[in-house]
Each structure stands twice: as C-alpha cells, then as structure tokens.
C-alpha positions as CSV (number, residue, x, y, z in Angstrom):
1,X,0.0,0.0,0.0
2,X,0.9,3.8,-0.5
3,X,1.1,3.8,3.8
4,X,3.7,1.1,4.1
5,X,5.9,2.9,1.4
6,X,5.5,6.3,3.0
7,X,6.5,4.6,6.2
8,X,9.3,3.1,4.5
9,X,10.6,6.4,3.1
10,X,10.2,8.2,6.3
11,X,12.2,5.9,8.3
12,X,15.2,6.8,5.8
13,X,14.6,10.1,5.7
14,X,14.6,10.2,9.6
15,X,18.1,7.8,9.3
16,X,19.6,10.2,7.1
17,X,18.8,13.6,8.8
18,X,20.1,12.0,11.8
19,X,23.2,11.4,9.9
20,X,23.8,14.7,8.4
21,X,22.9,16.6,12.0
22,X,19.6,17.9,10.6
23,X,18.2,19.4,14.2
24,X,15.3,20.8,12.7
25,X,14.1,19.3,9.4
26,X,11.8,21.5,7.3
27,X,9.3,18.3,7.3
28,X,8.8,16.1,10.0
29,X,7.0,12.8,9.2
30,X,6.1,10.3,12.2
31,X,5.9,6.7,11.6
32,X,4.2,5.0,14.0
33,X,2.5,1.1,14.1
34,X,-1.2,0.0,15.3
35,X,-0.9,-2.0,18.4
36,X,-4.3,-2.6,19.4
37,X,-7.7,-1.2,20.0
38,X,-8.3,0.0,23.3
39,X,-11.3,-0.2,25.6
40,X,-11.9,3.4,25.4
41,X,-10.0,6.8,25.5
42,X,-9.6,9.1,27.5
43,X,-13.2,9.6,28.8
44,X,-15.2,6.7,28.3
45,X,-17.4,7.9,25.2
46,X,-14.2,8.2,22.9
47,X,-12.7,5.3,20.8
48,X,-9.1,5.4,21.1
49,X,-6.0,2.9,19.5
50,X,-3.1,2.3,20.7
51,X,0.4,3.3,18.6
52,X,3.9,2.8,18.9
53,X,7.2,4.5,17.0
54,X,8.3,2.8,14.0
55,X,11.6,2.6,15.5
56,X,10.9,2.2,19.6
57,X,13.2,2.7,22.3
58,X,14.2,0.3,25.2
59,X,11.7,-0.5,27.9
60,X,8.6,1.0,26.9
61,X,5.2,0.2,27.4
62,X,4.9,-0.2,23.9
63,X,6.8,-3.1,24.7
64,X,4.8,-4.7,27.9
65,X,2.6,-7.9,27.5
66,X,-0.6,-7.7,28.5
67,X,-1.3,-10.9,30.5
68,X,-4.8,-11.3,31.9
69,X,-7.4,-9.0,32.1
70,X,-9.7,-6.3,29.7
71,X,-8.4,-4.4,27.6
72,X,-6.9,-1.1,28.5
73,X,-7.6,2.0,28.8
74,X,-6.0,5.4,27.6
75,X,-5.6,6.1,30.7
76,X,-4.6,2.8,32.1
77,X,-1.6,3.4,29.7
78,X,-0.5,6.7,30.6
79,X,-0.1,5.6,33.9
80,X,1.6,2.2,32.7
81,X,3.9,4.2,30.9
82,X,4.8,7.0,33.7
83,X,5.7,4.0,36.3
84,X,7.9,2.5,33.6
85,X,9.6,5.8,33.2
86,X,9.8,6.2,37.1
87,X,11.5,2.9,38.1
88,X,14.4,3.9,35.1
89,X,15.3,6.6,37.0
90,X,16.4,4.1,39.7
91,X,19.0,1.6,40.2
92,X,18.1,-2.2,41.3
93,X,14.8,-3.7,41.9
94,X,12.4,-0.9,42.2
95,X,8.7,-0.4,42.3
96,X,6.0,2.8,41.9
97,X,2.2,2.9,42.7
98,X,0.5,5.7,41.2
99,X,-3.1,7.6,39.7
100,X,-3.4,9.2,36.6
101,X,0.3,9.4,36.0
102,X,0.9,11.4,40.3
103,X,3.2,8.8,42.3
104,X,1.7,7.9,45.3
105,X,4.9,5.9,46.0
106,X,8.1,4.2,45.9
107,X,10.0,1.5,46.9
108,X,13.3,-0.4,46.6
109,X,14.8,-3.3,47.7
110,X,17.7,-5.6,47.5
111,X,16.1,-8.2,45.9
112,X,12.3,-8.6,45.1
C-alpha cells in the first residue's frame, strides 16, 4: 500500500537527517504502528487505538505484554507508561504505585 511505502521512506529520511545533523528538518514525518484497540479513551465515550514508534526505544510500554485481564484504557496506559519511566530513574529492583500518572509511591529493595 501507498502507507507502508510512506512509512518506509520516512524511516530513511529520519536515518539520514540524523546522519547529516539535521536538528530541525523543514518536514517532519512520524511513523508509528497499530498496536491494538483499546477499551476506550480518555473519557469513556471516545474510541481510542493504541500506537507505537516505528523505531521504539528500550523498555517501553509499547513493549509490555498484556497478560490477563480487559483491555486497556487510555488512561490505564498513561499511567503504565509514567511508572515505567519512574522505576528507570532508579537503580536495582524498584517499584512505583500511582493515579493518573501522580506517584503515590516508591520503593526499593535488595532483591524482590
């Protein structure tokens, strides 16, 4: 299809003004991939699906498996995604409780 060569081209456009040092590219073209539906966004009404970056970095929670459960929410993501980024900022096992993305706490230990 016209999208996947789009995406295609992007990528190597994105490669090689990376290469050259291009800061601030005259376009900027975004390719990202269809995860999954979600159960709704972010108030209940909305449809919502669920993306991640061509080209995604390290632990993410673009990355996470689902293992039991319904399907998630917008919301249920954001705040997935802020305790991933909290427990990076830490060293050794590490964990965060939060609500709509405000930690409510943190802990470590030497071992879980």
């Amino acid at each position: 299809t016209f999208r996947h060569t789009a995406a295609y081209d992007a990528l190597i456009a994105d490669y090689l003004s990376k290469q050259a040092g291009e800061d601030n590219p005259e376009k900027l073209t975004l390719t990202y991939d269809l995860i999954s539906s979600m159960r709704y966004g972010e108030n209940s009404h909305q449809k919502a699906w669920f993306y991640e970056d061509a080209m995604p970095k390290a632990y993410s929670i673009t990355q996470a498996k689902q293992l039991n459960g319904k399907k998630l929410s917008f919301n249920n993501i954001r705040d997935a995604d802020a305790a991933i980024r909290a427990v990076r900022e830490f060293d050794g096992p590490t964990v965060v409780a939060l609500k709509h993305m405000n930690p409510c706490g943190i802990g470590q230990a030497d071992n879980i």
